[in-house]
Jmol script that loads the backbone (N, CA, C; Angstrom):
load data "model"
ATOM      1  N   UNK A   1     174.950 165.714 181.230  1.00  0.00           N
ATOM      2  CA  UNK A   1     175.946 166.768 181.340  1.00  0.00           C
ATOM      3  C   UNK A   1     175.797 167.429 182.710  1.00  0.00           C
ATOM      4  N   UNK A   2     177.046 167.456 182.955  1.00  0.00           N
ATOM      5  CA  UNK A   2     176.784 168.585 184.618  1.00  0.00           C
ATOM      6  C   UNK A   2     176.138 169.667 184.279  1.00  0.00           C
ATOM      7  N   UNK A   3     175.055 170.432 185.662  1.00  0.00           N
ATOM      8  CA  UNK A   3     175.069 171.583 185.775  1.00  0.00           C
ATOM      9  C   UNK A   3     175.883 172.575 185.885  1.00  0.00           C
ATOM     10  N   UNK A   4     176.118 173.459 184.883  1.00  0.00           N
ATOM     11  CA  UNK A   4     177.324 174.380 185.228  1.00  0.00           C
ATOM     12  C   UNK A   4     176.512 176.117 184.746  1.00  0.00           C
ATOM     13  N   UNK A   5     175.352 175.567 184.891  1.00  0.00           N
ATOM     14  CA  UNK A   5     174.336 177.156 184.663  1.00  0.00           C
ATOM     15  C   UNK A   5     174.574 177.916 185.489  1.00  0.00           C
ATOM     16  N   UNK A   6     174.898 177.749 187.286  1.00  0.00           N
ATOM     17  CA  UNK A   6     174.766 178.706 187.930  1.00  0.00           C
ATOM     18  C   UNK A   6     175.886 179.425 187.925  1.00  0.00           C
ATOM     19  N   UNK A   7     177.025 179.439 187.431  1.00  0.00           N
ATOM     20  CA  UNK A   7     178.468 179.678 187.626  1.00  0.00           C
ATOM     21  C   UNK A   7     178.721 180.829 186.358  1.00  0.00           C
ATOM     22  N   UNK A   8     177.807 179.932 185.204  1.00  0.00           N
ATOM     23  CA  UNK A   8     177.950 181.245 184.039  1.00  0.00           C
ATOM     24  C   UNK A   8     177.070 182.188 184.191  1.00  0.00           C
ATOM     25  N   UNK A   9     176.194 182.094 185.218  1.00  0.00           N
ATOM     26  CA  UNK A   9     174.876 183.047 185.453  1.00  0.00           C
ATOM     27  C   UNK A   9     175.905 183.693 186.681  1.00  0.00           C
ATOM     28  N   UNK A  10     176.212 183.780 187.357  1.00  0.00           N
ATOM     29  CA  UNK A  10     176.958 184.615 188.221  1.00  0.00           C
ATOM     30  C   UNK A  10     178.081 185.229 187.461  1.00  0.00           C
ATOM     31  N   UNK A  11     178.966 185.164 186.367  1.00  0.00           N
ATOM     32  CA  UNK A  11     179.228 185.650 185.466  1.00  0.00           C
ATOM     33  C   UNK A  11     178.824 186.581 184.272  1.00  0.00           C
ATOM     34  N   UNK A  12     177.750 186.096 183.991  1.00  0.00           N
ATOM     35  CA  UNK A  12     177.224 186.834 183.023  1.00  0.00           C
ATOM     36  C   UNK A  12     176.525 187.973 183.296  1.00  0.00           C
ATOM     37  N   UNK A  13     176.065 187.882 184.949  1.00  0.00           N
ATOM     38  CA  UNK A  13     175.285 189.035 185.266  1.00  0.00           C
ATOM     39  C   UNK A  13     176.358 190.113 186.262  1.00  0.00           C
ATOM     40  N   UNK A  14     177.781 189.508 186.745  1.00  0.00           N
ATOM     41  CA  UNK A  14     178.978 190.093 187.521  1.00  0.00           C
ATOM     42  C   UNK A  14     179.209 190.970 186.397  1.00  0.00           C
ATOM     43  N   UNK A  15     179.693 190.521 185.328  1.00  0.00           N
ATOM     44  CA  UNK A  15     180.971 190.938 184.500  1.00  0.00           C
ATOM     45  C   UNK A  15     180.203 191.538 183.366  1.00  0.00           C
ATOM     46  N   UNK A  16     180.971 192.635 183.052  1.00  0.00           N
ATOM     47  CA  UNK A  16     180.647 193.154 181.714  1.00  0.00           C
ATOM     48  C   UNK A  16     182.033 193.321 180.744  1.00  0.00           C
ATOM     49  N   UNK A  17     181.343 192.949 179.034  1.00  0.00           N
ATOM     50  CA  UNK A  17     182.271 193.083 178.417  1.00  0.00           C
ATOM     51  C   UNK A  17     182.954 193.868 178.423  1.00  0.00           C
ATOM     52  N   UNK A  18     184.550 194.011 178.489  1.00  0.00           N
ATOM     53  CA  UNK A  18     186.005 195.331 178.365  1.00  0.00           C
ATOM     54  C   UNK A  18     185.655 195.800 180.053  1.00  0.00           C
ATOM     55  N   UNK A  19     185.556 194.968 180.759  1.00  0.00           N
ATOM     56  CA  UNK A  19     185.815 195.044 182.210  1.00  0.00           C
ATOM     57  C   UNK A  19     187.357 194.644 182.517  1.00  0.00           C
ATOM     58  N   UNK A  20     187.905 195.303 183.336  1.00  0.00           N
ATOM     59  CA  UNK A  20     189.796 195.179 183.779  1.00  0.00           C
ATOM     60  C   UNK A  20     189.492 194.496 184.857  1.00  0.00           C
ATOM     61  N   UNK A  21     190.567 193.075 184.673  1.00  0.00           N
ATOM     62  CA  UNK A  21     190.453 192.304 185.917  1.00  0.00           C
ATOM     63  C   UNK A  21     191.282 192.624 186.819  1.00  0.00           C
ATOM     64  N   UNK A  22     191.479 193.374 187.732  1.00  0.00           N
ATOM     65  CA  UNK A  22     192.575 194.059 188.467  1.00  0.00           C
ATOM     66  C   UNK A  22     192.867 193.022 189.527  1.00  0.00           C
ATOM     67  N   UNK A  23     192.080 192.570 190.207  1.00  0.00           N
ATOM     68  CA  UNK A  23     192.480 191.590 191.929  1.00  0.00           C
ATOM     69  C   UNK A  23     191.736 190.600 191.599  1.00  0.00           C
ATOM     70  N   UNK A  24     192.458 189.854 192.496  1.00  0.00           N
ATOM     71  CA  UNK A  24     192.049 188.215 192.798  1.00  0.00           C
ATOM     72  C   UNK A  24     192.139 187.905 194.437  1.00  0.00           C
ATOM     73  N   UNK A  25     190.994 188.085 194.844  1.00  0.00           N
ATOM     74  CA  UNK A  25     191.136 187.699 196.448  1.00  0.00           C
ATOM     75  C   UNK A  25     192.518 188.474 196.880  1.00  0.00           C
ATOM     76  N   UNK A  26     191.984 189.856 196.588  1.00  0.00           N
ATOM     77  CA  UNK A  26     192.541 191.213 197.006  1.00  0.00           C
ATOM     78  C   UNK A  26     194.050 190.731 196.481  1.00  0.00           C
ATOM     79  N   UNK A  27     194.532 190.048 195.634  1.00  0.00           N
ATOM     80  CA  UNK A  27     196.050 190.182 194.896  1.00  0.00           C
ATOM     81  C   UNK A  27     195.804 190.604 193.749  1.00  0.00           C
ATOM     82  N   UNK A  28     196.210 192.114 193.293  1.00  0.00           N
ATOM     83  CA  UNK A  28     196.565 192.783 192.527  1.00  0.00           C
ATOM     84  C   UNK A  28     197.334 192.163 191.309  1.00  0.00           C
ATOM     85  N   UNK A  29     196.385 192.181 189.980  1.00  0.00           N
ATOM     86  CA  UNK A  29     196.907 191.692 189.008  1.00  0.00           C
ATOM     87  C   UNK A  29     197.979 192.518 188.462  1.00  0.00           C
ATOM     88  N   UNK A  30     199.023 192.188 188.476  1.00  0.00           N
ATOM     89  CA  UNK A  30     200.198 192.623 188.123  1.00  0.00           C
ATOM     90  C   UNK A  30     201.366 192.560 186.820  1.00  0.00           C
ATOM     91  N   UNK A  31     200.873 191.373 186.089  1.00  0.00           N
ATOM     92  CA  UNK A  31     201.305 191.111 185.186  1.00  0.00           C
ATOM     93  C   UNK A  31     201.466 189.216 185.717  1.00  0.00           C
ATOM     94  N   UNK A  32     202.554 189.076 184.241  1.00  0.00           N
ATOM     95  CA  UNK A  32     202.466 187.371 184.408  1.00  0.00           C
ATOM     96  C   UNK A  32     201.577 186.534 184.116  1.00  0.00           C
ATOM     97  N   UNK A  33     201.312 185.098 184.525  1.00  0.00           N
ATOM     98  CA  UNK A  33     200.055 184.492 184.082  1.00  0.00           C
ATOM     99  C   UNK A  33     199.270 184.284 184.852  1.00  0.00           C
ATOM    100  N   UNK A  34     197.991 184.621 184.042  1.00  0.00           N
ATOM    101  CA  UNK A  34     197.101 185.054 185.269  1.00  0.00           C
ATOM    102  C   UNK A  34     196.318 183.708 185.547  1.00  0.00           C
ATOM    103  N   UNK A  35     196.485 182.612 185.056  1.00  0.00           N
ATOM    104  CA  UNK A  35     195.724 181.422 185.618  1.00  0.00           C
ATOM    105  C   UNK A  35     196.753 181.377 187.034  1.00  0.00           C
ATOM    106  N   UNK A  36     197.717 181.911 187.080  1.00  0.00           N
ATOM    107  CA  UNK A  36     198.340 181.780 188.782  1.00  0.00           C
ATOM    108  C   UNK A  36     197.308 182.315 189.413  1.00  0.00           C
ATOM    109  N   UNK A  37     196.625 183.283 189.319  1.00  0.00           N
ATOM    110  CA  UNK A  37     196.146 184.310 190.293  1.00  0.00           C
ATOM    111  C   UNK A  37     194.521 183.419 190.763  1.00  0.00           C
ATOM    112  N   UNK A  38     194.465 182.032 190.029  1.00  0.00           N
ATOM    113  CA  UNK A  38     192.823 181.419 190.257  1.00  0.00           C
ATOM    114  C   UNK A  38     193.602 179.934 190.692  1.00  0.00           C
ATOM    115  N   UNK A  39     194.984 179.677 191.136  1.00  0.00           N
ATOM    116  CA  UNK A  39     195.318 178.748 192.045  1.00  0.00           C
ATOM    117  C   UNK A  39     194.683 178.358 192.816  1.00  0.00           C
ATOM    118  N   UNK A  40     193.833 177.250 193.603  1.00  0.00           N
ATOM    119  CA  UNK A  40     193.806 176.539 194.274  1.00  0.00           C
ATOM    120  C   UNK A  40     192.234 177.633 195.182  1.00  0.00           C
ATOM    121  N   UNK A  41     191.703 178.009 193.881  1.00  0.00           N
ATOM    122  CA  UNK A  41     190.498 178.632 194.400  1.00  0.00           C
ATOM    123  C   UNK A  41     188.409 177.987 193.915  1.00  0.00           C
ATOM    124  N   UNK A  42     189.609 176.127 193.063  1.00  0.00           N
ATOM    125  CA  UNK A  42     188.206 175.722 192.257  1.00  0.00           C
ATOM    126  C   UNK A  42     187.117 175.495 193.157  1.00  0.00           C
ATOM    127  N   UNK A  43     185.971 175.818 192.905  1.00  0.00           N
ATOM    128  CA  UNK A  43     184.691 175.497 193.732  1.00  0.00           C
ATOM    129  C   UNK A  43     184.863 176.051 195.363  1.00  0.00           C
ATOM    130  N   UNK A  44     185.385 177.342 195.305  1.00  0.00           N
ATOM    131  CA  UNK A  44     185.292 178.477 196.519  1.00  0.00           C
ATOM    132  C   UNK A  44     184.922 179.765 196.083  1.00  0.00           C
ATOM    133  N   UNK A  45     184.375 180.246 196.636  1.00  0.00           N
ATOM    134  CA  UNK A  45     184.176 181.597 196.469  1.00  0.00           C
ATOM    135  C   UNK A  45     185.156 182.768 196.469  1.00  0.00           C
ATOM    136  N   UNK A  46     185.308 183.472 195.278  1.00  0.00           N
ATOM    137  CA  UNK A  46     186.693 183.820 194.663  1.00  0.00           C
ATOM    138  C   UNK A  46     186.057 185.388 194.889  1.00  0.00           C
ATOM    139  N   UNK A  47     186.609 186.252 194.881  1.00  0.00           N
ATOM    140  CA  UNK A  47     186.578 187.470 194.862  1.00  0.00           C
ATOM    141  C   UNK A  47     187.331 188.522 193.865  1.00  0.00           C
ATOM    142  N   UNK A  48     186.574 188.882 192.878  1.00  0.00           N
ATOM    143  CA  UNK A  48     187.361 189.657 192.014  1.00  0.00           C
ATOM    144  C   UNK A  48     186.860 191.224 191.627  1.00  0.00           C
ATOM    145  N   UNK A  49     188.298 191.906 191.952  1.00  0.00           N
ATOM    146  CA  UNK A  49     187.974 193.536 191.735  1.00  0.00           C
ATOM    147  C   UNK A  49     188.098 193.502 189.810  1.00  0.00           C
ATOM    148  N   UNK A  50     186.769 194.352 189.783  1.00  0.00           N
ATOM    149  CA  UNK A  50     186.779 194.424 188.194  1.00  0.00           C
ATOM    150  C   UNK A  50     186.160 195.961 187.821  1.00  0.00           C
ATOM    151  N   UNK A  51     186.896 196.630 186.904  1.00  0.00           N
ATOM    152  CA  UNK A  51     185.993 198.423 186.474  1.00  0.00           C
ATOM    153  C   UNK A  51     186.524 198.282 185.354  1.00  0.00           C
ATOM    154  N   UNK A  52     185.150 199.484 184.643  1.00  0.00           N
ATOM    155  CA  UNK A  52     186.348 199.884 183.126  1.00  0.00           C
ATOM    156  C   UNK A  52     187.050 199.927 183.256  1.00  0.00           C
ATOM    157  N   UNK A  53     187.852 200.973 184.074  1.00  0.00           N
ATOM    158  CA  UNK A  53     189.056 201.581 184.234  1.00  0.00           C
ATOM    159  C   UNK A  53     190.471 200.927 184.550  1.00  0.00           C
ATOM    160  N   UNK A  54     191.394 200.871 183.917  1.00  0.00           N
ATOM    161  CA  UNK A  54     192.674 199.795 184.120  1.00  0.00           C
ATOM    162  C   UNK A  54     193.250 200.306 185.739  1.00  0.00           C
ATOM    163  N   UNK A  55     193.232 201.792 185.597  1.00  0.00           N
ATOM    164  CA  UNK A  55     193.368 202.133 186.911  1.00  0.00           C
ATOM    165  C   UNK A  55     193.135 201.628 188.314  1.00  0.00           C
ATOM    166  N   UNK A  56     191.353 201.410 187.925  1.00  0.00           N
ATOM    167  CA  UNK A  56     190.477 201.014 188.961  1.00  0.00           C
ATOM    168  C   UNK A  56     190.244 202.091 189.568  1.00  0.00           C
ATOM    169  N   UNK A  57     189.235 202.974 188.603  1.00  0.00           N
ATOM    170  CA  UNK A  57     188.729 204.293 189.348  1.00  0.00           C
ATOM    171  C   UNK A  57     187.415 203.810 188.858  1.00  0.00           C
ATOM    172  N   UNK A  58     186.449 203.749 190.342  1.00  0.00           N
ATOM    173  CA  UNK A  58     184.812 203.042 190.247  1.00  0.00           C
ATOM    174  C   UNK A  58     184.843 201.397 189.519  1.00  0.00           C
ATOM    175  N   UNK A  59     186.096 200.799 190.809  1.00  0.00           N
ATOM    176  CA  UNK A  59     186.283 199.122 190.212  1.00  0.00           C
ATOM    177  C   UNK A  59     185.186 198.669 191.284  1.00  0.00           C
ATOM    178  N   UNK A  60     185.097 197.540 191.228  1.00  0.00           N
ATOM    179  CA  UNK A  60     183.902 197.089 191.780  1.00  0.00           C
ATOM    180  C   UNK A  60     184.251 195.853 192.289  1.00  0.00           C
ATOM    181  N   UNK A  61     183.852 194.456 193.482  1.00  0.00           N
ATOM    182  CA  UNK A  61     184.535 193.491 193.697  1.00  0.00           C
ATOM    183  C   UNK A  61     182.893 192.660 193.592  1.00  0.00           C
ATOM    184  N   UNK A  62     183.281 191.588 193.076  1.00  0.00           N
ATOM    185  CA  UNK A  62     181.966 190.545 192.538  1.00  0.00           C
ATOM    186  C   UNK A  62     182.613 189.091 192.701  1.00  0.00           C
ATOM    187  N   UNK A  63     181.855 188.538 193.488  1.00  0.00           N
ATOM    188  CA  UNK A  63     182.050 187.214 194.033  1.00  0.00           C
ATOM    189  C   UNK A  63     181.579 185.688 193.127  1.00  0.00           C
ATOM    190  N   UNK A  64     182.625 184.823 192.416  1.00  0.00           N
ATOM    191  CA  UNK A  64     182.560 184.205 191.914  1.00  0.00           C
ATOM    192  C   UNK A  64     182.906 182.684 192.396  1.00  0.00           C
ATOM    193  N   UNK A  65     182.597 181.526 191.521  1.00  0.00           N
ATOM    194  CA  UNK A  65     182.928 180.396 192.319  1.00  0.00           C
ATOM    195  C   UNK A  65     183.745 179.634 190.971  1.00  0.00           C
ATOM    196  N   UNK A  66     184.756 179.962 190.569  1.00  0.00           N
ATOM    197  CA  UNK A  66     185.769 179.082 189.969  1.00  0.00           C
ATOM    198  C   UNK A  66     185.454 178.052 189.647  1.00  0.00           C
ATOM    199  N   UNK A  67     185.284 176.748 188.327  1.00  0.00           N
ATOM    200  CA  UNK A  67     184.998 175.567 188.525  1.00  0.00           C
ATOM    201  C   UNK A  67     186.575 175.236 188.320  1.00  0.00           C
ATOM    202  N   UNK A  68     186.609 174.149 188.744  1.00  0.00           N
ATOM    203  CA  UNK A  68     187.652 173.081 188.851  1.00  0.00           C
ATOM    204  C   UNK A  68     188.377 172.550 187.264  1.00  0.00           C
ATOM    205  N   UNK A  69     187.074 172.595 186.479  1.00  0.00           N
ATOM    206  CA  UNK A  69     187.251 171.777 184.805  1.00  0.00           C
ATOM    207  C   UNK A  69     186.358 172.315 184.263  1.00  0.00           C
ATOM    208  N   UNK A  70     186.519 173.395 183.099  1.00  0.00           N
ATOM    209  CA  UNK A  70     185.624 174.109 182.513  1.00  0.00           C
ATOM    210  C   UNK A  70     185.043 173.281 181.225  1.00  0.00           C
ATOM    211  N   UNK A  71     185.612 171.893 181.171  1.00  0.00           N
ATOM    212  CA  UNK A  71     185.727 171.297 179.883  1.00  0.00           C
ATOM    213  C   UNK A  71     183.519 171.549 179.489  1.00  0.00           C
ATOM    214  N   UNK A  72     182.936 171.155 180.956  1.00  0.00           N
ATOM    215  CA  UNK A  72     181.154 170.789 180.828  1.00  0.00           C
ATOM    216  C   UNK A  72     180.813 172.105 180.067  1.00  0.00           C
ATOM    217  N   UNK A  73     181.267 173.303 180.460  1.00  0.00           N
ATOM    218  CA  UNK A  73     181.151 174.547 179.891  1.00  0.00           C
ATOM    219  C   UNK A  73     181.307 174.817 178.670  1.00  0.00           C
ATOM    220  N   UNK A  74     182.222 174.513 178.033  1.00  0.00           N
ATOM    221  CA  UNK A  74     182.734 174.560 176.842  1.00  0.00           C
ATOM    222  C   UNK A  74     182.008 174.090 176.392  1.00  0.00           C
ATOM    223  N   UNK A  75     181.488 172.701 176.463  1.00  0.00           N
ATOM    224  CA  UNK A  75     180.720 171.513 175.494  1.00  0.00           C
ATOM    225  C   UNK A  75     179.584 172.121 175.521  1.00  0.00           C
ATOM    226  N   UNK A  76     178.844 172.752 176.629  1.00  0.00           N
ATOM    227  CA  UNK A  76     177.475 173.483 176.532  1.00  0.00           C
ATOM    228  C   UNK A  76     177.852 174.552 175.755  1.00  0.00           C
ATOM    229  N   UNK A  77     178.645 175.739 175.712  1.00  0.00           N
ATOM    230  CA  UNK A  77     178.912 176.268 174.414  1.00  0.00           C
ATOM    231  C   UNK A  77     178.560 175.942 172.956  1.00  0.00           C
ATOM    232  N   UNK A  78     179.776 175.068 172.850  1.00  0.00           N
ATOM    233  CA  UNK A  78     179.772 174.647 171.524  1.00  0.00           C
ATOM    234  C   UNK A  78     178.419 173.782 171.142  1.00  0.00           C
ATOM    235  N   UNK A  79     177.559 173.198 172.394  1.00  0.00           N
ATOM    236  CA  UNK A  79     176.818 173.375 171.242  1.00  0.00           C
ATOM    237  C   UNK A  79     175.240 174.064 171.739  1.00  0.00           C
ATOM    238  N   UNK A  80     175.280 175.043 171.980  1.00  0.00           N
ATOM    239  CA  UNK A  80     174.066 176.346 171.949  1.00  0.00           C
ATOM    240  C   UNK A  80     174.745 176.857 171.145  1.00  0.00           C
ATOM    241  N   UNK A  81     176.088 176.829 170.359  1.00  0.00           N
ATOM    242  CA  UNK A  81     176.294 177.716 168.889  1.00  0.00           C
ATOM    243  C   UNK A  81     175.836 176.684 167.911  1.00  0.00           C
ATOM    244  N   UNK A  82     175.885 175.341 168.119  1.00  0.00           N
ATOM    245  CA  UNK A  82     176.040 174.459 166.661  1.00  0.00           C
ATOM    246  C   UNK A  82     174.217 174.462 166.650  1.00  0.00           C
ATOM    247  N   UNK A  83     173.211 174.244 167.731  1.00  0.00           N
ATOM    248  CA  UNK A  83     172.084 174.669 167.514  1.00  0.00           C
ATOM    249  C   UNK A  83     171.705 175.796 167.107  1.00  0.00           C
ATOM    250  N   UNK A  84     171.878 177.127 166.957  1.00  0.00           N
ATOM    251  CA  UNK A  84     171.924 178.728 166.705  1.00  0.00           C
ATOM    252  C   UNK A  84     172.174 178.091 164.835  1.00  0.00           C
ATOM    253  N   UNK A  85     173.345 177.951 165.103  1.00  0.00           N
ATOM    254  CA  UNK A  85     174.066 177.921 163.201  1.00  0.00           C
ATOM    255  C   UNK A  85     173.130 176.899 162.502  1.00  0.00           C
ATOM    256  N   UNK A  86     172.258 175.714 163.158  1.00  0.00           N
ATOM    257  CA  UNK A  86     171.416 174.868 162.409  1.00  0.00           C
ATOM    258  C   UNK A  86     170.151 175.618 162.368  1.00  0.00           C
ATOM    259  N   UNK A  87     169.941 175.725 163.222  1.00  0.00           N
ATOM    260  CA  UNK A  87     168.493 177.154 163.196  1.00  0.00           C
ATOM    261  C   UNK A  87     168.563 178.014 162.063  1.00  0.00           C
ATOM    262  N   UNK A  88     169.959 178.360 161.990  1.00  0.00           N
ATOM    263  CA  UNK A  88     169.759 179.529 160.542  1.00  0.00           C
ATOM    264  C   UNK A  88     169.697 178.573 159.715  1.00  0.00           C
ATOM    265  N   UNK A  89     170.359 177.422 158.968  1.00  0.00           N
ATOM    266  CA  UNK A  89     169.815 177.023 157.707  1.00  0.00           C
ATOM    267  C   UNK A  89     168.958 176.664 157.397  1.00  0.00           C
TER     268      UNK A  89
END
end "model"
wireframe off; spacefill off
backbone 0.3
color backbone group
């Protein structure tokens, strides 16, 4: 399986849960769909303004690297849950 640890580790330690994704390489999320706003940014260093606040009063900008195909991600997901759920029985 690919490495895709460092990408959710720059995530997991950027972002906090009920964080507002306001900008994308300083474009102001505005409405619409927002997979537009991560166009043609896979495997670059992406820049995103994120705060509690929807406003963006004390938003913060945290530098991420987009993968290309999240499919390796997912599959490492699903299964560090299907190990967790066999652990309990």
């Amino acid at each position: 399986m690919p490495k895709a640890c460092p990408v959710v580790t720059v995530v997991v330690i950027a972002l906090n849960e009920g964080d507002y994704l306001l900008a994308v390489n300083g474009k102001e999320i505005d409405g619409g769909e927002l997979y537009t706003y991560f166009e043609g940014t896979a495997n670059k260093q992406t820049a995103l303004r994120v705060g509690k606040d929807p406003k963006g009063k004390g938003a913060r900008t945290v530098t991420v690297v987009p993968v290309a195909n999240d499919s390796a991600l997912r599959a490492r997901q699903w299964m560090e849950r299907s190990e967790e759920h066999t652990s309990e029985l």
